[in-house]
C-alpha positions, 0 to 999 in steps of 0.5 A, spaced: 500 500 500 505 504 501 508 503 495 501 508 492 502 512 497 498 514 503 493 521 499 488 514 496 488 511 502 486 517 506 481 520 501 477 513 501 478 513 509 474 520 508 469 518 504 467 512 509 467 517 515 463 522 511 458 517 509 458 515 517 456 522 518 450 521 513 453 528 509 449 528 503 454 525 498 454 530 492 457 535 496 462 530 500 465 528 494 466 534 491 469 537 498 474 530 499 476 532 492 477 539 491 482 539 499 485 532 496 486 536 490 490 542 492 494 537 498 497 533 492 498 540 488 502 541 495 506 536 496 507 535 489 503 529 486 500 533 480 501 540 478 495 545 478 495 543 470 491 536 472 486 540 475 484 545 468 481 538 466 476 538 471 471 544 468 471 539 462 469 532 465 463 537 468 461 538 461 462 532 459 456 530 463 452 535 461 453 534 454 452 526 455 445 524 451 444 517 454 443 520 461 438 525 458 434 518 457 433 519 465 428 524 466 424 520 461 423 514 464 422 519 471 417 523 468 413 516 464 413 511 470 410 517 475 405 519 469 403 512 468 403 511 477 395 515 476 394 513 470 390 507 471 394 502 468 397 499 474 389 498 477 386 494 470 392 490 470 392 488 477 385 487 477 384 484 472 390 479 473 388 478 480 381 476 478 384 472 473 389 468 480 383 469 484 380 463 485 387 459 487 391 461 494 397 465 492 393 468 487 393 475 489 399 475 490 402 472 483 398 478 480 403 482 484 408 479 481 406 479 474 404 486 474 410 488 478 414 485 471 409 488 466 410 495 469 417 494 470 418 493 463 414 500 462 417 505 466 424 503 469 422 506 476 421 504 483 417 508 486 411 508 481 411 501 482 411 499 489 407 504 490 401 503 484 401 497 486 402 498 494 395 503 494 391 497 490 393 490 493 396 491 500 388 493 503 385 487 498 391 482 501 389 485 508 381 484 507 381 477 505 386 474 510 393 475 507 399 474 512 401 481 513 409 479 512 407 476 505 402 481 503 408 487 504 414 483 502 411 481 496 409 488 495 416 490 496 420 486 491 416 486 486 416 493 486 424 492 486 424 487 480 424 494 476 431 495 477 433 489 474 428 489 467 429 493 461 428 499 461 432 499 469 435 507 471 440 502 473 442 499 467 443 506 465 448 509 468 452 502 470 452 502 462 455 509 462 460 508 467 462 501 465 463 504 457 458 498 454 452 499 450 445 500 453 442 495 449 447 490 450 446 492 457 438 491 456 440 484 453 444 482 459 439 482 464 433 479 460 435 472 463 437 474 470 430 478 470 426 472 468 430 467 473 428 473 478 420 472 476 420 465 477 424 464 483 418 469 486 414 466 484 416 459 486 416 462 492 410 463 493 408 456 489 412 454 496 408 458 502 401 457 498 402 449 498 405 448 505 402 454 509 395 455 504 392 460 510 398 465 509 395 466 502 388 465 502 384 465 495 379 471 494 372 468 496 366 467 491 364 473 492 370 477 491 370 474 484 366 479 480 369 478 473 367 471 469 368 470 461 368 475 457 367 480 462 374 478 464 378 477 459 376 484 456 379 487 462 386 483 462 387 485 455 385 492 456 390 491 461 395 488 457 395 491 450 397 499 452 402 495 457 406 491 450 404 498 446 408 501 451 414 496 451 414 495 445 416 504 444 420 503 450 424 496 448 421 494 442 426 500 438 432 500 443 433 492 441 431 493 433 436 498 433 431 503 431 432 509 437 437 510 443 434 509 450 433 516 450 429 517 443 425 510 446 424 514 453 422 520 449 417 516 445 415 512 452 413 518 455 409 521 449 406 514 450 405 514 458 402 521 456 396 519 451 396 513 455 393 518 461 389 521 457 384 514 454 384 514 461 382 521 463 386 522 468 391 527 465 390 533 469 395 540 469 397 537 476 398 531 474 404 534 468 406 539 474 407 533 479 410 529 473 414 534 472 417 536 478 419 530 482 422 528 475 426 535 476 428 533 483 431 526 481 435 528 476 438 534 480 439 529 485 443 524 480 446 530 476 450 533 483 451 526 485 455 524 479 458 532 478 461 530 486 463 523 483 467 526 477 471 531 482 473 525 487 475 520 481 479 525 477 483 526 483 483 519 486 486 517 480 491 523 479 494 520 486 495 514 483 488 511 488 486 506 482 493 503 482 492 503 489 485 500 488 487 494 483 493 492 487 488 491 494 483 487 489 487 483 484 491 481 490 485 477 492 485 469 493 481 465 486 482 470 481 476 471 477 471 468 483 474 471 488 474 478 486 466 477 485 464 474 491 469 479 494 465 485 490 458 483 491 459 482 499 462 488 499 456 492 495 451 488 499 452 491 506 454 497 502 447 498 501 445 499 507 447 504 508 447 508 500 442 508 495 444 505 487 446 511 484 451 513 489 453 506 489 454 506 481 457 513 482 463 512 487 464 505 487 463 502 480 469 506 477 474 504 481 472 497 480 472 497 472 480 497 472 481 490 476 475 488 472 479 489 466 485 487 469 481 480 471 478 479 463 471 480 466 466 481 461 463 488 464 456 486 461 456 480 466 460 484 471 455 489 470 448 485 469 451 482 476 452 489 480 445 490 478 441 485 481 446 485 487 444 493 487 436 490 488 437 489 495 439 497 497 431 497 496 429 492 501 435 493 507 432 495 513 431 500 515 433 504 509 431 501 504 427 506 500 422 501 497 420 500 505 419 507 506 415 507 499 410 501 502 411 505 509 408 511 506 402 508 503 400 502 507 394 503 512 395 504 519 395 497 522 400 494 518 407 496 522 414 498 521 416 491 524 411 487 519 414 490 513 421 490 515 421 482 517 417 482 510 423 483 506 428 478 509 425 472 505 426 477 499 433 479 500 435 472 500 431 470 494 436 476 491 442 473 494 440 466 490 440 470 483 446 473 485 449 467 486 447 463 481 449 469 476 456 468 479 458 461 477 453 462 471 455 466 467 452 464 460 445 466 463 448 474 460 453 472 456 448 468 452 443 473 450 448 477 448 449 472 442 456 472 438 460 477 437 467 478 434 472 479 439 479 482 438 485 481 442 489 488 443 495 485 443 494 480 438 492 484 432 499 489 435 503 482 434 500 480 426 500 488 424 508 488 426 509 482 421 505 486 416 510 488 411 510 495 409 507 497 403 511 498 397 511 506 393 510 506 385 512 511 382 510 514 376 513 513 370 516 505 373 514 499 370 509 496 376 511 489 374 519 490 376 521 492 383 524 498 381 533 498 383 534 502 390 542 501 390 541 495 396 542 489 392 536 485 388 528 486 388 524 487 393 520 480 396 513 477 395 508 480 398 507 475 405 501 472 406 495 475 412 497 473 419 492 470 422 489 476 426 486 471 432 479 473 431 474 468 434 467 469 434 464 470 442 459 464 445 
């Protein structure tokens, strides 16, 4: 360690005792590197010339159009939050699975996944969801630990299904495309919506009174009355994903075109429901306009520290600690993910993304892991941060709206089966990585070093001069004509599995 010097290893150390502290961490990290700064100015780490890059790293983060793709997808999911989407499909889904036990809450997962794939937010869908089904659940006998986890987690699912705000900015920190990202976790998200579901398959067959069936007359849609409300339910639900999706993955918008489109879209949507209002725009707008500050100062902080972390050799420092760790490959991740997991309880994803990802990048790097893995991986890890107690902020979402018989207490042990039906997804991510790389489907790869070693045994081209006959060499007074062109090295390309 010593070898890097002591200033990287202090600057983490403030950033912990600050995170501690519970400063908000946009204006810690932007002080943490300004003091580091001007001390390493001091004692000679870099000239004042190094800090002349900062102003530029700033508007490169505003002139950045794939996070313009964040406000969006904020405006879509609250717009489409009191829209009336949420309710038909609940409804009709929860009518459709209300005659089994478990059936409300299937409903809830299978919503949560739909309005996942639509607005990319947490917040829109824990508390749709939360306001429409928690006091159904209550009414008709449902555990309150179960009806608030599954409530909760469901919600959470959003982090994981394309169009997630994370897998947004952990594409733009990793530097991997977005729709590479979005094809990654196609395969952890459905894993992750079938082992909720298993698990409620579980509770509904071993402890049935946990999850009641609705009774008869709660059950009032049948026939064609009830396949009409599903569908109403569900064609504005592929409409919209396929704006949102459906353009990304056939290359015909970049994610933040397709937000666009998506928020026109939650818009009319609003409106064939009538329930578009000036209030509803101004609110949409709002808190948009208060998440998207929240995100920008945060990753201006995290441009600050990491211009100066590096510039006092605080990545080299990084990669030494982490490269260092026993198994290699398998160790750093499990090493990372455990680290990321109590992390989380006491930072949300975007801080997480911002401060720690990039100091990873390198050792992974160094590693040869694939960052679309590494980063498809980080996100369902992240997932947790919404359900830790007592911070996480999809308990605080179900906390506000819940009624006031269900407690703290409830809601807090509710999410603990859930946390470790995401550690499992964690875990099978790590020893499996074909669950992302699969989707990712075959590609060229090109080893940096290999094409360095076949381009230097190219043999330089020859000049024709005019006037020359072309098919002689010409005499250049160093004895004989010039050698036969070599045959084309083998440039080591191999297609990706």
């Amino acid at each position: 360690m010593l070898e890097y010097g002591l200033m990287a290893p202090l600057m983490f150390a403030g950033l912990v005792i600050f995170m501690l502290i519970g400063f908000p961490v946009s204006f810690s990290l932007s002080a943490l590197g300004l003091v580091f700064g001007f001390a390493a100015i001091e004692v000679g780490y870099f000239d004042f010339s190094f800090l002349q890059a900062m102003p530029y790293r700033v508007f490169g983060i505003m002139a950045n159009d794939l996070l313009l793709s964040i406000p969006f997808f904020t405006f879509m999911g609250v717009i489409l939050e009191r829209s009336g989407l949420a309710e038909d499909l609940l409804e009709g889904v929860g009518q459709a699975f209300g005659s089994i036990p478990g059936g409300l809450a299937y409903a809830v997962i299978i919503v949560g996944a739909i309005l996942g794939a639509i607005t990319g937010t947490v917040a829109a869908s824990v508390i749709a969801m939360g306001m429409i089904s928690l006091p159904i659940m209550l009414k008709y006998g449902y555990d309150m630990k179960i009806g608030t986890g599954v409530i909760a987690a469901s919600g959470t699912i959003t982090q994981v299904i394309p169009p997630s705000l994370v897998l947004i900015v952990l594409a733009d920190q990793l530097g991997v495309p977005v729709g590479d990202m979005y094809l990654g976790a196609i395969g952890p998200s459905l894993m992750q919506i079938a082992l909720f579901l298993g698990f409620i398959f579980l509770v509904a067959t071993f402890r049935p009174q946990l999850v009641p069936p609705l009774p008869p007359e709660a059950r009032t849609l049948h026939g064609w009355a009830l396949v009409s409300k599903v569908a109403w339910g569900m064609i504005p639900s592929l409409v919209l994903i396929f704006l949102v999706l459906g353009t990304i993955f056939l290359g015909f918008a970049t994610p933040t075109e397709a937000g666009a489109m998506g928020a026109v879209g939650a818009i009319v949507l609003a409106v064939a429901h009538r329930r578009f209002s000036f209030e509803l725009l101004w609110s949409a707008m709002d808190q948009t306009m208060r998440i998207t500050a929240m995100v920008i100062f945060i990753l201006i902080g995290a441009t600050v520290f990491s211009l100066v972390f590096q510039g006092v050799n605080g990545g080299r420092w990084i990669e030494h600690l982490l490269t260092g760790i026993p198994g290699g490959q398998l160790g750093f991740l499990i090493f990372v993910n455990i680290f990321i997991f109590f992390l989380a309880f006491f930072l949300d994803f975007f801080e997480i993304v911002f401060i720690v990802v990039p100091l990873l990048v390198p050792v992974a790097h160094a590693l040869d892991i694939n960052l679309v893995w590494f980063g498809v991986l980080l996100c369902v890890n992240m997932q947790t941060s919404f359900m830790h107690p007592p911070f996480g902020f999809a308990l605080f979402y179900l906390r506000g709206i819940a009624p006031p018989e269900v407690k703290s207490r409830d809601i807090y042990l509710g999410s603990i089966p859930w946390i470790g039906l995401q550690i499992i997804l964690v875990c099978v991510l790590i020893f499996w990585p074909e669950s992302v790389t699969y989707w990712l489907g075959n590609e060229v790869l090109l080893d940096a070093s290999t094409v360095g070693q076949a381009l230097d045994a190219l043999p330089m081209p020859e000049l024709e001069m005019p006037g020359l006959d072309v098919g002689t060499a010409p005499d250049l007074g160093i004895g004989g004509a010039a050698p036969a062109p070599a045959p084309a090295p083998d440039l080591g390309i191999e297609p990706k599995n």
